[in-house]
C-alpha positions in Angstrom: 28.1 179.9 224.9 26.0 179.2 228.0 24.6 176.3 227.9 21.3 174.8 230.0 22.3 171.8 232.5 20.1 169.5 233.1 20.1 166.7 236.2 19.2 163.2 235.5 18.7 159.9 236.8 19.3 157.2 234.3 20.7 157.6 230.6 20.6 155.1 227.6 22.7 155.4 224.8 23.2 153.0 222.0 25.5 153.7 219.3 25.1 151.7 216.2 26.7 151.2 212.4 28.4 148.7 210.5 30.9 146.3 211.7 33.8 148.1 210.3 32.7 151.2 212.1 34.1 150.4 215.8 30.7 150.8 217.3 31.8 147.9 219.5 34.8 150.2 221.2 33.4 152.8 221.0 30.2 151.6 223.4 32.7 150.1 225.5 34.7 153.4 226.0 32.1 154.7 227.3 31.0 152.5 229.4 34.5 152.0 230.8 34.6 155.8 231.0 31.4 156.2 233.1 31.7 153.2 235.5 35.2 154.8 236.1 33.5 157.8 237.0 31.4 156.3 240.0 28.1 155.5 238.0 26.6 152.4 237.9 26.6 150.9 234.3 25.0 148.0 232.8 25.4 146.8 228.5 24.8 144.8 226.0 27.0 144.3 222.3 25.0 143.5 220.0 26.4 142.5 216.4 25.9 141.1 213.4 26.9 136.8 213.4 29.0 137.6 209.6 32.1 138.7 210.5 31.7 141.1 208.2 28.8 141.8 207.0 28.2 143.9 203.2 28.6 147.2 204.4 25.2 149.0 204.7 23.0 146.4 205.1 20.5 146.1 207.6 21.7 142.3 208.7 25.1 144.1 209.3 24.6 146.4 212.0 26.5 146.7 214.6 25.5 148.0 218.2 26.4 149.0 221.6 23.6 149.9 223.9 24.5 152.1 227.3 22.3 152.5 230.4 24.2 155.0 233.3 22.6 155.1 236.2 22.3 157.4 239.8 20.8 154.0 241.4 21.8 150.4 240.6 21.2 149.2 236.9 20.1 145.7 236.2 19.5 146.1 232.7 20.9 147.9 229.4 17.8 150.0 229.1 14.4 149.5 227.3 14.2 152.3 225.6 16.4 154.4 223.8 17.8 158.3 225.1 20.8 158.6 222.6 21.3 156.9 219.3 24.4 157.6 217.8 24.2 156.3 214.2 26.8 155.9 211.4 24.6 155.3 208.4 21.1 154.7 207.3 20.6 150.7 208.4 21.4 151.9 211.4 18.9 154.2 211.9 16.2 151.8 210.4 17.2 149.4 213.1 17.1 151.7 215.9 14.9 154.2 215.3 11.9 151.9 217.1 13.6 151.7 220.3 14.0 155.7 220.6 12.0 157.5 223.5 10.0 160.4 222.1 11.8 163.9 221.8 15.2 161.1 222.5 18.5 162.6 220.7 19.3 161.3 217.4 23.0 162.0 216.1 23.5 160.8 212.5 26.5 160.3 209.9 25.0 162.2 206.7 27.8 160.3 205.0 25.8 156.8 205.7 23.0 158.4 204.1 23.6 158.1 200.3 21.7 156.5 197.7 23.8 153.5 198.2 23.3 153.0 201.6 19.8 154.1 201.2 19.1 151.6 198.6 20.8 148.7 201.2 18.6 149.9 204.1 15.4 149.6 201.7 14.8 153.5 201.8 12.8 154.6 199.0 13.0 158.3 200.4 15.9 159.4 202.8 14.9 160.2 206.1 16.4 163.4 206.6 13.7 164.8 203.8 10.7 163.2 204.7 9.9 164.0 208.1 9.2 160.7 209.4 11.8 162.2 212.3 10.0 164.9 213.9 9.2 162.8 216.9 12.9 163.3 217.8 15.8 165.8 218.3 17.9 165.0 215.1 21.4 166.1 214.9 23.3 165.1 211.5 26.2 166.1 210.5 28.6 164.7 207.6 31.2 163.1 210.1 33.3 161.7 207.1 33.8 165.5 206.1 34.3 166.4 209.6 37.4 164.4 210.4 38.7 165.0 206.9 38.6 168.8 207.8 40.4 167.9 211.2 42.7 166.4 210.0 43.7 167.6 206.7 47.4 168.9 207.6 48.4 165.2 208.8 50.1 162.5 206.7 47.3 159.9 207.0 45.5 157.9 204.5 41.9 158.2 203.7 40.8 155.0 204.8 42.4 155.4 208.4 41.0 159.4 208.7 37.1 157.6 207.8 38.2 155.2 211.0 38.4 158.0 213.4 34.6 159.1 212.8 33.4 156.3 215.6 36.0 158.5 217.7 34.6 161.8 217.2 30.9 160.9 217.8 31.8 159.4 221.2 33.9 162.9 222.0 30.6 164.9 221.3 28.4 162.3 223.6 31.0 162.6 226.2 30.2 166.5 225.8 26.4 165.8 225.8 26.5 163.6 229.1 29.3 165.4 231.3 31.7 162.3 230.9 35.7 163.0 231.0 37.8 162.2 228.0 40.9 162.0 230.2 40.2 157.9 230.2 39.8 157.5 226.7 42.6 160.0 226.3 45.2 157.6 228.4 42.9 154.8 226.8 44.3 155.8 222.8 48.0 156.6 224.0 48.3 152.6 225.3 46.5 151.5 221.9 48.1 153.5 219.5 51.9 153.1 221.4 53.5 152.1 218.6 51.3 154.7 216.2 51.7 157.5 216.8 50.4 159.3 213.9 47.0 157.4 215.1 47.6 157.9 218.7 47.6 162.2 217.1 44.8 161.3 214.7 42.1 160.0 217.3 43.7 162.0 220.4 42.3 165.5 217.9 39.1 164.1 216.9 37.9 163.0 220.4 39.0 166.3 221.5 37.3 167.7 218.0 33.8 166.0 218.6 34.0 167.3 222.7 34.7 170.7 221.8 31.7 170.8 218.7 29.0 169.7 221.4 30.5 172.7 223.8 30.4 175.3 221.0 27.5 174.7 218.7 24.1 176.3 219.3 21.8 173.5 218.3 23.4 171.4 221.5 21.4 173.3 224.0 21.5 171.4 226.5 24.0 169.2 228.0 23.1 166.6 230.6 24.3 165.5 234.1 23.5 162.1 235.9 23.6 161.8 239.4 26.4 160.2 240.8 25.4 157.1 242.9 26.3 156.1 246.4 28.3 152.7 246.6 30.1 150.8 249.1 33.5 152.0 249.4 36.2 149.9 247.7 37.9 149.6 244.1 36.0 149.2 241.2 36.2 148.4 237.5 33.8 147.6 234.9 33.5 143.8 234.0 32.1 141.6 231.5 30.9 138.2 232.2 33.1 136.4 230.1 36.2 138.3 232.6 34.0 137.9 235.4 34.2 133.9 234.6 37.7 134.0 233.9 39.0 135.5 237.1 36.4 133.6 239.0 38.8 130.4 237.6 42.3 131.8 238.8 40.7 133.2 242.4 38.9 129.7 242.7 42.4 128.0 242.0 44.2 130.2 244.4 41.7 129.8 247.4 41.6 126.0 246.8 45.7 125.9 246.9 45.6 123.8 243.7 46.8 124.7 239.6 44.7 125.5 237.3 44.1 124.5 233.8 41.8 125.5 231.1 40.8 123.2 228.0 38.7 124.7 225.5 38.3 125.4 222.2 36.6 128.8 220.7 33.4 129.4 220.2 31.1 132.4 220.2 30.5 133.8 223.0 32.6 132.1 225.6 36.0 132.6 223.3 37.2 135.9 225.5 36.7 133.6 228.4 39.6 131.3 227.0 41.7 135.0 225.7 41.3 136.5 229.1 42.8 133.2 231.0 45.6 133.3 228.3 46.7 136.5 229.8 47.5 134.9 233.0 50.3 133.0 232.5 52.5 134.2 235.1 50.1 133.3 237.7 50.8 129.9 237.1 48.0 129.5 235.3 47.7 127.0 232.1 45.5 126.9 229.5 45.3 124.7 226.2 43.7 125.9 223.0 42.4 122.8 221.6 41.5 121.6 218.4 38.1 120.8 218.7 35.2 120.9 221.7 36.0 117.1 222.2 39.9 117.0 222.7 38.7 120.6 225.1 37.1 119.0 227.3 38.9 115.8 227.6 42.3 117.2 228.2 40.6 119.0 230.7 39.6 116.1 232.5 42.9 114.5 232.2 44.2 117.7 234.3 41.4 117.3 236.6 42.9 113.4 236.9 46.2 114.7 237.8 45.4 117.0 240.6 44.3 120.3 238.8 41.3 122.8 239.5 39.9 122.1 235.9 37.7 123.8 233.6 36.5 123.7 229.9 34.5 126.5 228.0 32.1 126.2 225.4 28.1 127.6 224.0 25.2 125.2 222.9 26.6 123.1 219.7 30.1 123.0 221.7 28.3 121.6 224.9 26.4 118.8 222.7 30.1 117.3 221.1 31.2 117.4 225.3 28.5 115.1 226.2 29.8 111.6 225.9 33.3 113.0 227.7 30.6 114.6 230.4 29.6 110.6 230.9 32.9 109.4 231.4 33.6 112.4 233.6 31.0 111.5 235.8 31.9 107.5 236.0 35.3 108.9 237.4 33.9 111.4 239.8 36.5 113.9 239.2 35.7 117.6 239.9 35.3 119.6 236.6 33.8 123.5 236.0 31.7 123.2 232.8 30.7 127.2 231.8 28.4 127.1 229.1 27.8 131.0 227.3 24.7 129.9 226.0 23.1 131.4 222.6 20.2 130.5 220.4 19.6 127.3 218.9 19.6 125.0 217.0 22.3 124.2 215.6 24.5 127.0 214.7 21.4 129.1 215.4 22.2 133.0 216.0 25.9 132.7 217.3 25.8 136.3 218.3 22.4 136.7 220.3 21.3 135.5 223.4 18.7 132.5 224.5 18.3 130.3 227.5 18.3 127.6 225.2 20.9 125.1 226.8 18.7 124.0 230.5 17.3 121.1 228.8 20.7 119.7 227.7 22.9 120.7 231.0 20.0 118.8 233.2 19.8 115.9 230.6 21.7 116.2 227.8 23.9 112.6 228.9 23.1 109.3 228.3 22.5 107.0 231.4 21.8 108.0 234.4 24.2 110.8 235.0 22.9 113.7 237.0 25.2 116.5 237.4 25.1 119.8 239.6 23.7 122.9 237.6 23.7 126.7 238.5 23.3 130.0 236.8 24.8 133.3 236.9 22.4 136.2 236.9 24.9 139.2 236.3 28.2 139.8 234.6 29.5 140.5 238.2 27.6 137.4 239.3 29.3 135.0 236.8 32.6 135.9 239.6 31.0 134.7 242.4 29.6 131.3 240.9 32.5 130.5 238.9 33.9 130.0 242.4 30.6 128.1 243.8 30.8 126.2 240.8 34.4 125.1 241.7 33.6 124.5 245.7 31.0 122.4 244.9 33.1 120.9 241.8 36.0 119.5 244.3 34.1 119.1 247.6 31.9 116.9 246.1 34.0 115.3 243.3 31.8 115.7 240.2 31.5 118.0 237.1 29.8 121.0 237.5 27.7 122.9 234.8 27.4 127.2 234.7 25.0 128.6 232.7 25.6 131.8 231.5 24.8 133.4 228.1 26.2 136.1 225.4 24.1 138.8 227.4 25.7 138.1 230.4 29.1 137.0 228.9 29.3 139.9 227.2 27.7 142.5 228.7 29.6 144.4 231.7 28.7 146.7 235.2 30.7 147.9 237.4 32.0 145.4 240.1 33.9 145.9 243.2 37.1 144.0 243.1 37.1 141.7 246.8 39.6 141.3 248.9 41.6 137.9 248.4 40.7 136.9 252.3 37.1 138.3 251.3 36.6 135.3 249.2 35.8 131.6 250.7 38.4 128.9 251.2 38.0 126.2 249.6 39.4 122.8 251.7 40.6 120.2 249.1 42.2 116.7 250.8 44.0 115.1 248.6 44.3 111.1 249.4 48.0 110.1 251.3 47.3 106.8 253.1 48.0 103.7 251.3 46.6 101.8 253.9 43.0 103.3 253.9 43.0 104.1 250.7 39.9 102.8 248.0 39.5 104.4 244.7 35.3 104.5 245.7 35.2 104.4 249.6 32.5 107.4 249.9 33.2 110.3 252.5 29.5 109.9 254.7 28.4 113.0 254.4 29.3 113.8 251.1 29.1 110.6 249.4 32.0 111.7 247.4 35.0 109.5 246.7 38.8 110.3 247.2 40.9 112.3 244.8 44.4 110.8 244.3 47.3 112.0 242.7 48.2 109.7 239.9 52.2 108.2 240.9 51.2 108.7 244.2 53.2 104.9 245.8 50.5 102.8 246.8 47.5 104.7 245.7 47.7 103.3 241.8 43.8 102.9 241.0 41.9 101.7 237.8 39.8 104.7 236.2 37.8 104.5 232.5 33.9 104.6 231.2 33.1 101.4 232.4 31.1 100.5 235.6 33.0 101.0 238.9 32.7 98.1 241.9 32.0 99.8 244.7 34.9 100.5 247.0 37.2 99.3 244.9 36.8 100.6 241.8 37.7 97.7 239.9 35.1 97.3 236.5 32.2 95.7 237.6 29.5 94.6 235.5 27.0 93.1 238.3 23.9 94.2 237.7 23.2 95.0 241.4 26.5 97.0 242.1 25.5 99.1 238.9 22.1 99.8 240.7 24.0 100.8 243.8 26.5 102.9 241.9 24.1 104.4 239.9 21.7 105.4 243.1 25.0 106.9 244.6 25.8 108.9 242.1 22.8 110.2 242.0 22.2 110.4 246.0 25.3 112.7 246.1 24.2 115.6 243.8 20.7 115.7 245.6 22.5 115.7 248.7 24.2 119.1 247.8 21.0 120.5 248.3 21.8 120.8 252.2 24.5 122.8 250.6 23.5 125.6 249.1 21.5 128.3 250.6 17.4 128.6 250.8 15.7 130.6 247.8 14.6 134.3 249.4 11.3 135.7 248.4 11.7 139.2 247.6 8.1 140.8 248.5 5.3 139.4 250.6 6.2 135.6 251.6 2.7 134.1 250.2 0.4 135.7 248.4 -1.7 135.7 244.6 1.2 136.1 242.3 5.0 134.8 242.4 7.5 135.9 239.6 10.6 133.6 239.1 13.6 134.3 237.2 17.3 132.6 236.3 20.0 134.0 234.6 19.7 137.0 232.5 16.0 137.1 233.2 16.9 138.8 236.8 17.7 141.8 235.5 14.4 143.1 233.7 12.2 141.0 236.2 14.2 142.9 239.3 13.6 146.0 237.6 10.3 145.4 236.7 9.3 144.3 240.4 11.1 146.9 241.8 9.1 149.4 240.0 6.0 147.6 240.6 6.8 147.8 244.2 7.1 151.7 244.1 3.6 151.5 242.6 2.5 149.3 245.7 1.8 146.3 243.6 1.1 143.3 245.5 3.7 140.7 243.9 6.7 138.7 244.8 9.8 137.3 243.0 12.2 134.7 243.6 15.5 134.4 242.1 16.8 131.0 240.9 20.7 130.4 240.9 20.9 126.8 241.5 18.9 124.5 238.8 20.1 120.9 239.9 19.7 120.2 242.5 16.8 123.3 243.3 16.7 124.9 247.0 15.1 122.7 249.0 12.3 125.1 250.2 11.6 126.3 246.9 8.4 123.3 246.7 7.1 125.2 249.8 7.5 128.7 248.9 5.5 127.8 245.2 2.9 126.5 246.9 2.7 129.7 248.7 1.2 131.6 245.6 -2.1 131.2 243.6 -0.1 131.9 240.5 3.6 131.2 239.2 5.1 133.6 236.0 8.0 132.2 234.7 9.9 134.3 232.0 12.4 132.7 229.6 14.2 133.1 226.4 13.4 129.7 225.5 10.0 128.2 225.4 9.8 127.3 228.5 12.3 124.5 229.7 12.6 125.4 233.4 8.7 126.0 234.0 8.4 122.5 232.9 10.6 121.3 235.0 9.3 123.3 237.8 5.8 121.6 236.5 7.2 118.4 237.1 8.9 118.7 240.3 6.4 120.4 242.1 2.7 119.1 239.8 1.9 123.2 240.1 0.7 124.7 236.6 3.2 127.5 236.0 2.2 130.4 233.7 5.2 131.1 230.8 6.7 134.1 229.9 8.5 133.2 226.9 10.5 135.1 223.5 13.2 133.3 221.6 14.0 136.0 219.5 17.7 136.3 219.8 16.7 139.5 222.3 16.8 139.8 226.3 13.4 140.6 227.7 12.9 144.7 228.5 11.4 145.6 231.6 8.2 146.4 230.0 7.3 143.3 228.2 8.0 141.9 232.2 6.0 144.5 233.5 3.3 144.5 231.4 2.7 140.5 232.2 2.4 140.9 236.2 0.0 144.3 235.1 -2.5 141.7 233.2 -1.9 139.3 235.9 -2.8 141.4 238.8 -5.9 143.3 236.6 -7.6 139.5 236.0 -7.4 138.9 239.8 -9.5 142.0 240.3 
């Protein structure tokens, strides 16, 4: 059958069910698929915090949202082209987020009165057309695989697990995308399976071929492949990103590395992904609490190792007091912090800003510490690294921000070259005869690292108050002054260390949008498009926090008006308030969600239409 092609620019697909339905790999297939491709891909997981949720519920759905590009994509999408659902919470969930006319491919299996009743359906959907603002597709999938795969020797409960399979073979069909990876994909997976390597190798195939052959699927879309630098590429989540920031920091720094953490959601795959390095040289330690994480961390750190810990919100608040003793020892030590929403165990599964306020402050004492934020999953590579150069040159702990949307969410990401990447000089104390525990380099103002055992460099470390130079304990009141305003002279000082903020957009002007971390993506976008429009409105990108670019003061005061959005309410715009005595105007939603580029958009629109 002849079927009508159509070119495209950008697609969004989200496919959604319960936990148990593998909407999770099946998003991610995809994704891996298309960036493999040559398109540019951006995501976001999104599921339930139960591990498993009652099946059918609307609490329990599980999701994985797509956006495929021709041009660069900074965000997962706002709105939704494909939803691929498995049963009727799904669709309740989803359905909201669907463009008009979008493609909607449902499970008639999750559609019966039981999992009506759990989605609150008094009518089902499919009979009460309250869909005819959308192309609806449903098909009983269950029934579908059964059929396939009736002549095999396979339970039930494993032929209903290959349904997830079959709906991403007939949106593979839909959107021109090759099953040949997932193909290769399912032979690794299933290597030791092979009745369900057969099983899910016919069903992808199955679902490809239905899309190809059936006269309802008129259509079948193409998306522009987009021009990129030439080089390798591979799709990367944040969480990786971080991880193989750590082992290429180590390696360009000449020193081991070791990772103390202890899991949390969502910086655990940080902590599986260094596991898997192991014959790099690289050594990690599971610990048995946030506490013993970080500590043991900072006893590598002691004995000569690049050193990093892990952790989200409630794991960050038990490191404090070890933060505190890491910064009376002025020992370099890489602090990521996934960040999710609060309080307390809050939404361990969403993401939230929510964490500023403790990195900056979160420490009794005086005890300022070097803060920056990734912006990207790619990006969480490249400061992972800055985190660490900063980290040993100037002998201190170092905070990252990034959060679940980041951390788990992926793009495509050109793999560098190892002499691509900066080197980072480490000098490592040798000369018993200069040598003081607290004799500050000049420039720097940070204090020698020596290796523990090393003859004549045996030094006194622990919480209490260092003398200066010598580093015996000191409790005069004046040395503590002058240790304390060192300490706290050296992290402003690395502000001649880190590059100027860049306006994006006229330099000075009525209106100035700043964003940090996962804001960038739908305030990029949102710009971008505004710029098309020949909006009159600028945006500046914040990456480092403490200490902030030293001509950002001059640049704010460049613009009538400040917008600041954030999924918190509103840490950094006070703190921008206070540093610089400028009102700032908040952007702000703590609702577990990442801003879409609309709610960004339409903000500057009302901005720019009261200047009028």
């Amino acid at each position: 059958m002849k079927k009508q092609i159509k070119y495209i620019d950008e697609i969004v697909i989200r496919f959604a069910g319960d936990s148990g339905d593998g909407m999770q790999i099946t998003g991610n297939q995809y994704a891996e698929t298309s960036a493999e491709m040559g398109y540019d891909v951006n995501t976001f997981p999104d599921y339930p915090s139960e591990i498993r949720a009652p099946e059918g519920t609307l609490y329990g759905v599980s999701a994985f949202q797509v956006n495929l590009g021709s041009e660069k994509v900074n965000t997962p999408g706002d709105q939704i082209d494909v939803l691929v659902a498995m049963n009727a919470s799904a669709l309740k969930v989803n359905i909201g987020n669907v463009k008009p006319n979008g493609i909607v491919i449902l499970n008639k299996a999750g559609f019966t009165p039981k999992y009506l009743a759990s989605a609150k359906y008094e009518v089902n959907p499919l009979d009460d057309h309250s869909l005819t603002d959308y192309q609806v597709f449903a098909y009983d999938i269950n029934e579908i695989v059964n059929i396939e795969l009736a002549d095999m020797d396979i339970s039930p409960k494993d032929v209903k697990k290959t349904k997830n399979i079959w709906a991403l073979g007939l949106t593979y069909w839909l959107c021109s995308r090759s099953i040949e990876p997932t193909l290769e994909w399912l032979k690794v997976k299933f290597a030791n399976k092979p009745v369900m390597r057969e099983a899910n190798i016919r069903v992808l195939k199955a679902g490809y071929k239905f899309g190809s052959i059936r006269e309802e699927f008129a259509v079948q879309y193409i998306v522009k492949k987009r021009k990129v630098k030439k080089g390798t590429y591979r799709n990367i989540t944040g969480n990786n990103a971080v991880a193989l920031g750590l082992v290429a920091a180590a390696h360009r720094s000449h020193l081991p590395f070791f990772l103390g953490s202890y899991p949390i959601t969502p910086a655990t795959e940080i902590l599986h992904y260094i596991s898997s390095y192991k014959r790099y040289g690289v050594k990690h330690l599971q610990a048995e609490d946030e506490i013993a994480g970080v500590i043991s961390a900072i006893g590598a750190s002691y004995g000569g190792y690049l050193a990093a810990t892990t952790t989200s919100g409630p794991g960050l608040s038990l490191k404090v007091e070890a933060l505190g003793f890491a910064c009376m020892l002025e020992l370099p030590l890489i602090v990521i912090d996934v960040m999710r929403a609060g309080p307390s165990t809050g939404l361990p599964t969403k993401p939230e800003q929510s964490d500023l306020y403790l990195a900056l402050y979160g420490r009794h004492g005086e005890c300022p510490l070097p803060v920056i934020a990734a912006h990207s999953a790619s990006n969480c590579f490249e400061m992972t690294i800055e985190a660490a150069r900063i980290a040993l040159k100037y002998m201190t702990p170092v905070i990252l921000l990034t959060d679940g949307y980041l951390g788990q969410g992926s793009e495509p990401w050109r793999i560098p070259a190892i002499d691509e990447l900066p080197e980072i000089e480490v000098k490592f104390a040798t000369d018993p005869e200069t040598f003081q525990p607290y004799k500050r380099d000049e420039v720097t103002l940070s204090r020698p690292w020596a290796i523990p055992g090393t003859q004549g460099l045996e030094h006194r470390i622990g919480g209490l108050e260092k003398a200066d130079i010598t580093g015996n304990v000191s409790h005069d009141p004046l040395n503590h002054e002058l240790m304390t305003i060192l300490r706290d002279q050296k992290i402003k000082g690395i502000a001649d260390d880190i590059p100027l903020a860049k306006v994006h957009g006229p330099e000075k002007g009525d209106l100035l949008v700043i964003s940090w971390g996962s804001t960038y993506g739908a305030v990029k976008t949102a710009i971008d498009q505004l710029h098309s429009e020949a909006k009159n409105v600028s945006y500046v990108n914040l990456k480092y926090i403490n200490p902030l670019p030293k001509n950002l003061g001059e640049i704010i005061n460049s613009f009538d008006r400040i917008l600041l959005p954030e999924l918190n309410l509103g840490q950094l715009k006070h703190v921008l308030e206070a540093e610089f005595l400028k009102p700032i105007i908040g952007l702000n939603k703590v609702q577990g969600l990442t801003f879409v580029v609309e709610e960004i958009k339409d903000k500057i629109l009302e901005l720019l239409d009261e200047a009028v």
